[in-house]
N, C-alpha and C positions, 0 to 999 in steps of 0.2 A: 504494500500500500504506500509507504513510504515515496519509493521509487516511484509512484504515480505521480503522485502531488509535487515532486522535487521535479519532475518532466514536464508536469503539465504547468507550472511556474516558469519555466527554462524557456516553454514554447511561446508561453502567452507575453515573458516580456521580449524575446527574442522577435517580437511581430508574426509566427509561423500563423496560428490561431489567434492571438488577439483576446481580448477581452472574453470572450465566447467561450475560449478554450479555459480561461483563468475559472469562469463559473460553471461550467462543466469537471472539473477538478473538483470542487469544492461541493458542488451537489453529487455527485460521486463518493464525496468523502463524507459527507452527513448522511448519504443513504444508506451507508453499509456501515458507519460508527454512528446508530444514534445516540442522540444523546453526549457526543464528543465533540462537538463541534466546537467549544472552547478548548480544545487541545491542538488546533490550525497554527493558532500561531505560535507554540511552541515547539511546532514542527519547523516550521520558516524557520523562527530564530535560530534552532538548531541547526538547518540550513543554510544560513548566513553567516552564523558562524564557522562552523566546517567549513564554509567557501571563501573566507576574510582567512582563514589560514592555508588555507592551498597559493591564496594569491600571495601569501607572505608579512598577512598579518598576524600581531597577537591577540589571541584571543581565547578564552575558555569556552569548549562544545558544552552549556551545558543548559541550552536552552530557555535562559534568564536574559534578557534584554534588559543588561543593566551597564555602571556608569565603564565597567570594561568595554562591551562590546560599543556602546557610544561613542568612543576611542578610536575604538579598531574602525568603525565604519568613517568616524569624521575622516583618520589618516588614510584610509583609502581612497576617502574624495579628492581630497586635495591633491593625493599624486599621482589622480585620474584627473585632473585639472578640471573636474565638476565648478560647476557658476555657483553651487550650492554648498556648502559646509556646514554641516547642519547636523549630524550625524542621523540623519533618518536615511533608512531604510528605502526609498520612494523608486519608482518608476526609472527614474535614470539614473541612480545608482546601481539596482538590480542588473539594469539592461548594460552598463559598463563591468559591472562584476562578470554580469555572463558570457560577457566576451571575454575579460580574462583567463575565465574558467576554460571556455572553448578553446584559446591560443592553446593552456597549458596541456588541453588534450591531445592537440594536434603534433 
């Protein structure tokens, strides 16, 4: 399930799917965990974390979005020369993260 939700994130900011694909994921993942559906975003964070450390930031997996990973995400804006510093999570942070994630696959 995991591996869903971390794809279908991947897709939806990567533009493959788009928005559509992002709430397809998430109705997906409320239909088959009811009742969990506040456990989304500590999936992500978990995600985001894991991914702020492959690109070579510090940070602890441990699914708390706390004043660490604010850190890790602001220092990876800034040397993604993001317009934004901000340490949030948002749309073009993600979609710069996921390209780094992509280089590092390739």
């Amino acid at each position: 399930m995991l591996a869903l939700i971390l794809s279908g994130f991947l897709m939806s900011v990567g533009g493959v799917v788009g928005q559509r694909g992002a709430q397809t994921v998430w109705d997906k993942f409320v239909k088959e965990h009811p009742g969990q559906a506040d456990a989304l975003p500590k999936i992500f964070t978990r995600w985001l974390q894991a991914s702020l450390c492959v690109v070579g930031e510090k940070v602890t997996v441990d699914g708390d979005f706390g004043v660490e990973t604010d850190k890790a995400v602001k220092m990876f804006q800034a040397k993604q020369g993001l317009q934004l510093i901000d340490g949030i999570a948002g749309p073009r942070t993600i979609e710069a993260l996921s390209a780094e994630l992509l280089k590092k696959a390739a």
